[in-house]
C-alpha positions in Angstrom: 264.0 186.8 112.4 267.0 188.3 110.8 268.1 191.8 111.3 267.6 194.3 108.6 270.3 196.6 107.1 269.1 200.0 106.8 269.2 199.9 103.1 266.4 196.6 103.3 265.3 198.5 106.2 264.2 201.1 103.8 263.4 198.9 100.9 260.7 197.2 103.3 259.5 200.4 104.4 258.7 201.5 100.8 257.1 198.4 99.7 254.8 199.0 102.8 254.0 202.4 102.3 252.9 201.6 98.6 250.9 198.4 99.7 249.0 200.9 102.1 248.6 203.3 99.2 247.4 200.4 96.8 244.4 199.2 99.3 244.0 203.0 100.2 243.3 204.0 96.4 240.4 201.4 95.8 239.2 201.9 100.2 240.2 198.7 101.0 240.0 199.3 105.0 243.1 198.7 107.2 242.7 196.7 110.2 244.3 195.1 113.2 243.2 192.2 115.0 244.7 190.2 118.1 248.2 188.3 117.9 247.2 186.5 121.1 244.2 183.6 120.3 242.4 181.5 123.1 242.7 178.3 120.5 245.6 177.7 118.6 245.6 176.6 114.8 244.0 173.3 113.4 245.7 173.1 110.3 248.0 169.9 110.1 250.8 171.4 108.3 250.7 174.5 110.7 251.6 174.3 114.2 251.2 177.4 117.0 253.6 178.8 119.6 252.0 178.8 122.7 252.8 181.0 125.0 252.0 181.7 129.1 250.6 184.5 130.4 249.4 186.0 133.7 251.8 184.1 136.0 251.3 185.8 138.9 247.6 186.5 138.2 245.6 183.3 137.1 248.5 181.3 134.6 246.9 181.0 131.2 247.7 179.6 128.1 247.4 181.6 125.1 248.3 181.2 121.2 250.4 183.7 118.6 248.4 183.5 115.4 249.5 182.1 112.6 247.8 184.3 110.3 244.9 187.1 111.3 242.4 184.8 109.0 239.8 183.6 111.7 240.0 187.0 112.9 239.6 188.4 110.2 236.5 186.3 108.9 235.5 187.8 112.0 235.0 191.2 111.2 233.9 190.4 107.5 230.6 188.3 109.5 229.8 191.5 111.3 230.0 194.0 107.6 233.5 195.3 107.7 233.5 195.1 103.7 236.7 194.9 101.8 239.8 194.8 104.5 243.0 194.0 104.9 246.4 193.9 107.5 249.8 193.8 107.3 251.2 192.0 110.6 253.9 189.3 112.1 252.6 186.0 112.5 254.4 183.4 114.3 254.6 179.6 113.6 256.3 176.7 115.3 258.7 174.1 113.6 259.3 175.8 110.7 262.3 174.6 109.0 264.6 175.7 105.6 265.7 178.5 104.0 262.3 180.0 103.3 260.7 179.0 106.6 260.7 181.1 109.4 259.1 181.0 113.2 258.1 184.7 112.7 257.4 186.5 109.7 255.6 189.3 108.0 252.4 188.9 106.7 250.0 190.8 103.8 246.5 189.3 104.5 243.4 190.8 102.8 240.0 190.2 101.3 237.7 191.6 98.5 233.9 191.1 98.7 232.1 189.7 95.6 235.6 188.6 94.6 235.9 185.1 93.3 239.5 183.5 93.0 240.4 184.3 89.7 239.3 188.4 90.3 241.5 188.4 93.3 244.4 186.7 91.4 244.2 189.9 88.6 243.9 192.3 91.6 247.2 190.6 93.0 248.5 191.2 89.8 247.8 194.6 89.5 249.6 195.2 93.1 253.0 193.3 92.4 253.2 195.2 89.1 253.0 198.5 90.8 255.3 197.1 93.6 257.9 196.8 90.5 257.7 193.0 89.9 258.4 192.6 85.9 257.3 189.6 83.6 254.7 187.9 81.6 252.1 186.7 83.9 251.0 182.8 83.7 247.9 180.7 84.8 248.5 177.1 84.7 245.5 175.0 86.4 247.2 172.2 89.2 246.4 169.7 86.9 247.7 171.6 83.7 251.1 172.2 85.5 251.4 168.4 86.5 251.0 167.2 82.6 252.7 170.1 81.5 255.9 169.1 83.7 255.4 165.7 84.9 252.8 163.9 82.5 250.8 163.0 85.3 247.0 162.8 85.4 246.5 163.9 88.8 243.4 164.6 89.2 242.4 160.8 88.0 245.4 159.2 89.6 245.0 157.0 92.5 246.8 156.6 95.9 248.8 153.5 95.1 249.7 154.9 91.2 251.0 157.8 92.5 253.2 155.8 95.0 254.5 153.4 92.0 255.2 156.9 90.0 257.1 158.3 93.0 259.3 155.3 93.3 260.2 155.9 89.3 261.5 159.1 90.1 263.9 157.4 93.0 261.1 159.6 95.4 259.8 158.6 98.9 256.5 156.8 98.6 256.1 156.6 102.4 252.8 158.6 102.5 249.8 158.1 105.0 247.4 160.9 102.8 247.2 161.2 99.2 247.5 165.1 99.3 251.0 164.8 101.1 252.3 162.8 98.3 250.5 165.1 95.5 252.3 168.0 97.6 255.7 166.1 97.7 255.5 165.7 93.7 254.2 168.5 92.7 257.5 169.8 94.7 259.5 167.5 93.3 258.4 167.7 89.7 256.8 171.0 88.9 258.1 173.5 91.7 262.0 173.7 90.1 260.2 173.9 86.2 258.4 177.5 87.5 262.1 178.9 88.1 262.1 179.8 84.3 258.5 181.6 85.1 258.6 185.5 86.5 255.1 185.4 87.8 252.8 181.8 88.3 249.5 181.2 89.3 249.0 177.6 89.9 245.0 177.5 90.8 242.4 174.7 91.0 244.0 172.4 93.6 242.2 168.2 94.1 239.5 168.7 96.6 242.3 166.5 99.1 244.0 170.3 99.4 241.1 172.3 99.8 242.0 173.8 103.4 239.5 176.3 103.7 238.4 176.9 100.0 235.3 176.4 98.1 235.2 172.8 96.6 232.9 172.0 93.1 233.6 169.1 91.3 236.3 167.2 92.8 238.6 170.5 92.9 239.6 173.1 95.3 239.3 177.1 94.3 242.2 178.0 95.6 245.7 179.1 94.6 248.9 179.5 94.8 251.4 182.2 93.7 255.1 181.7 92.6 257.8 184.3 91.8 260.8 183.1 89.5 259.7 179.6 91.2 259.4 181.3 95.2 256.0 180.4 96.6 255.0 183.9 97.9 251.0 183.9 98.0 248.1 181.5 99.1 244.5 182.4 98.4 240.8 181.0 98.5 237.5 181.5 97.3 236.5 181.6 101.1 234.1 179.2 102.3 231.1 181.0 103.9 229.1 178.4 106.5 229.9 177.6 109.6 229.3 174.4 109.2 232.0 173.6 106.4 234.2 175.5 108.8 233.4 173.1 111.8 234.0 170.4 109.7 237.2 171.2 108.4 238.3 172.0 111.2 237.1 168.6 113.2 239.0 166.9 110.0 242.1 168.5 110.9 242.0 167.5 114.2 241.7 164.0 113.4 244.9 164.2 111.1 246.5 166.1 113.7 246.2 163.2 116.9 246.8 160.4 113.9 250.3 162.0 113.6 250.6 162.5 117.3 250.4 166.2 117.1 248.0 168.1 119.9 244.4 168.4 119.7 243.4 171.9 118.6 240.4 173.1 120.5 237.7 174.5 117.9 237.2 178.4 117.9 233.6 178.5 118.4 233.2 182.0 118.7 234.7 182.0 114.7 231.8 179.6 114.3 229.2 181.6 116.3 230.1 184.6 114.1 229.0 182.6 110.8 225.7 181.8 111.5 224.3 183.6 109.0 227.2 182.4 107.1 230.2 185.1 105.2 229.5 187.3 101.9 231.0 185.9 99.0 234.5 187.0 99.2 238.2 185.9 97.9 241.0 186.4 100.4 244.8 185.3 100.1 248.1 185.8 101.8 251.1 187.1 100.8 255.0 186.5 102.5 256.3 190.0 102.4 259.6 188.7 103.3 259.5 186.4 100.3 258.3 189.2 98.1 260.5 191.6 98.8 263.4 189.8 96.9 261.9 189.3 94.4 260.9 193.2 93.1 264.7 193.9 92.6 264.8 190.7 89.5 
């Protein structure tokens, strides 16, 4: 993590002060869950730091989170209403100059939200953080016709592999969202430069994660700044079992690449049986925000 100068010191500590105040005007609670987890993440494009603890006690192996979501979800199951938390989360192998092992994270969650209310109420936060500019809304699909002319929601596997070698791209995919991902990189990514503030929403049902999927797409999102991914939201799923699922799924992906099997949090799942509230949740890089209030 790189050290601050005292004037982004200060900068940071403003922006904080008037997220707090944002949440605190419409009583959006403030919470704090753990950093240390007993399972580490599932998510095959995520990976955990693990960490030893208790040497001279009984060694154990425990997890930094990767984001307070499951813990979170937690405290929504047991009627916490509308929260939210500002914390470092920490994430292995994370490469480039965006990436970092630990960073600081805005995560919150609105209650009879769905994705596109949460989107406006994210919105109405980075406009009173300072962030300037026309706001747009461009479906996944919209952006990859708009910038690609590429059906891709009615594109298959092997079409998207012959359209990747036309660009002089890598075709050496195992999943169709990796390559969807790759392109949608490759292709759209450097056209939302020219675009202050992006919503790109309605991923394929391949990159649901944990959002709600109806009708072949995901209702999720994604936010870009001047072209800087800086937010990642859902309309939350709510049962455990889609949960357990998932997060079996991932697990699969995750020894087909050789990576370590996750062990399922099933006190997470325990804490769903009678399943979430309808609720919207996303979040937000505050490093990667930050920059982008001075533009």
């Amino acid at each position: 993590m790189t050290i601050l100068s005292h004037s982004s010191l200060r900068k940071k500590a403003d922006v904080l002060k008037k997220i707090r105040q944002f949440f605190d005007d419409q009583s959006v609670l403030e919470v704090q869950t753990a950093s240390l987890l007993n399972t580490p993440v599932t998510d095959v494009y995520i990976d955990s730091i693990s960490v030893q603890i208790n040497l001279d006690i009984q060694l154990k192996t425990q997890y930094l989170h990767t984001s307070p979501e499951l813990e979170m979800k937690k405290l929504i199951a047991q009627g916490s209403g509308d929260i939210y938390q500002i914390c470092q989360v920490y994430r292995d192998n994370e490469q480039g100059s965006q990436n970092f092992n630990e960073f600081t994270m805005l995560e919150y969650y609105r209650l009879d939200f769905d994705s596109h209310q949460l989107m406006d109420d994210i919105v109405s936060l980075i406009k009173m953080l300072g962030i300037k500019g026309e706001v747009h809304k461009l479906s996944y699909a919209q952006a990859f016709e708009q910038f690609a002319q590429i059906d891709i929601l009615n594109t298959s596997f092997d079409e998207l592999k012959i359209i990747a070698k036309s660009h002089q791209l890598s075709a050496d995919f195992d999943w169709i969202e990796d390559l969807q991902i790759f392109l949608f990189t490759a292709l759209c990514e450097p056209k939302l430069e020219q675009l202050p503030i992006c919503f790109i929403y309605d991923y394929p049902a391949e990159q649901s994660a944990l959002a709600k999927v109806e009708d072949r797409v995901a209702h999720r999102f994604e936010l870009y700044l001047f072209g800087v991914e800086v937010a990642n939201g859902y309309d939350e799923l709510l049962e455990a079992q889609s949960y357990e699922r998932i997060f079996m799924r991932e697990n699969d992906r995750r020894q087909r690449l050789n990576k370590s099997f996750a062990p399922i949090d099933m006190d997470f799942l325990k804490q769903l049986e009678d399943s979430l509230p309808q609720c919207s949740g996303v979040a937000i890089g505050i490093d990667r925000l930050i920059p982008q209030i001075a533009k």
